[in-house]
N, C-alpha and C positions, 0 to 999 in steps of 0.2 A: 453434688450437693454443695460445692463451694459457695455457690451464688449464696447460700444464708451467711456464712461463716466470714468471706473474703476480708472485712472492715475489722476483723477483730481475730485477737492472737486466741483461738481456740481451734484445734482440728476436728474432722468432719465424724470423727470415730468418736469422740469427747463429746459432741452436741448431740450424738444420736443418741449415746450414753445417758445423757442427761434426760432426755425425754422418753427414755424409756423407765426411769423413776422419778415419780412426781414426790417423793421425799426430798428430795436432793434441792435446795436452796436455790441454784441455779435453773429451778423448771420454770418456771411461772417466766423470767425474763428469756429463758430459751424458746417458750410456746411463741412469748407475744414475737419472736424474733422470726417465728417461722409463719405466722399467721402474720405480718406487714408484710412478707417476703415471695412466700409461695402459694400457689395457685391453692383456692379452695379446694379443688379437687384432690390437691395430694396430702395434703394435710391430716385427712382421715383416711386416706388409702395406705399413706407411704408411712406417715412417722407418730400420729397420737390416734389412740379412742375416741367417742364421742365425749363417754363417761368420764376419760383422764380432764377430756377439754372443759366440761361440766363443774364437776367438781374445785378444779382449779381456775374457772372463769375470773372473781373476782381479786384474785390475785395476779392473773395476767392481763388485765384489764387497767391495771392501777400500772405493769411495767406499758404497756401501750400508749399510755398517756404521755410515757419519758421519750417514747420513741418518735420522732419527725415525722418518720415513713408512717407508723403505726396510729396514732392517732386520727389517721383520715380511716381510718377503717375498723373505729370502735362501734360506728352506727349499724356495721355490716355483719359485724361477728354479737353482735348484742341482740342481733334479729337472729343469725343460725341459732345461739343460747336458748333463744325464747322458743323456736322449733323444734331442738330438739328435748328441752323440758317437756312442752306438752305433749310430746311423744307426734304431732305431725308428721315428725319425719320431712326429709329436705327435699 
């Protein structure tokens, strides 16, 4: 899981941590880190909900736009949002 983490002084136990409470200050810039970073697929398998993703859309939305990598990929995850809102399914 380095590949998320490698650019910044957090360890890989610390960011899982983090994304497993969407309380925690640190989520919304931890999702958008993991959502510019790692394959759609593992994103829902390996480390968030749909529902955590959902919920906290527009706050990870707003860290995406800070991000270089992350903002070429706000048009992609803003279309997963809108599927899985209306219950489509992916």
């Amino acid at each position: 899981m380095g590949y998320l983490t490698w650019d910044v002084t957090i360890s890989d136990d610390e960011f899982r941590e983090i994304l497993r409470d969407p309380s925690d200050e640190r989520f919304a810039w931890s999702v958008a880190r993991l959502l510019s970073r790692a394959s759609f697929w593992d994103v829902f398998t390996r480390f968030i909900s749909p529902k955590a993703f959902l919920e906290a859309w527009p706050r990870i939305k707003d860290q995406l736009r800070l991000d270089p990598i992350g903002i070429g990929r706000i048009e992609f995850w803003d279309w997963v949002f809108d599927k899985i809102q209306r219950g489509s399914g992916l």
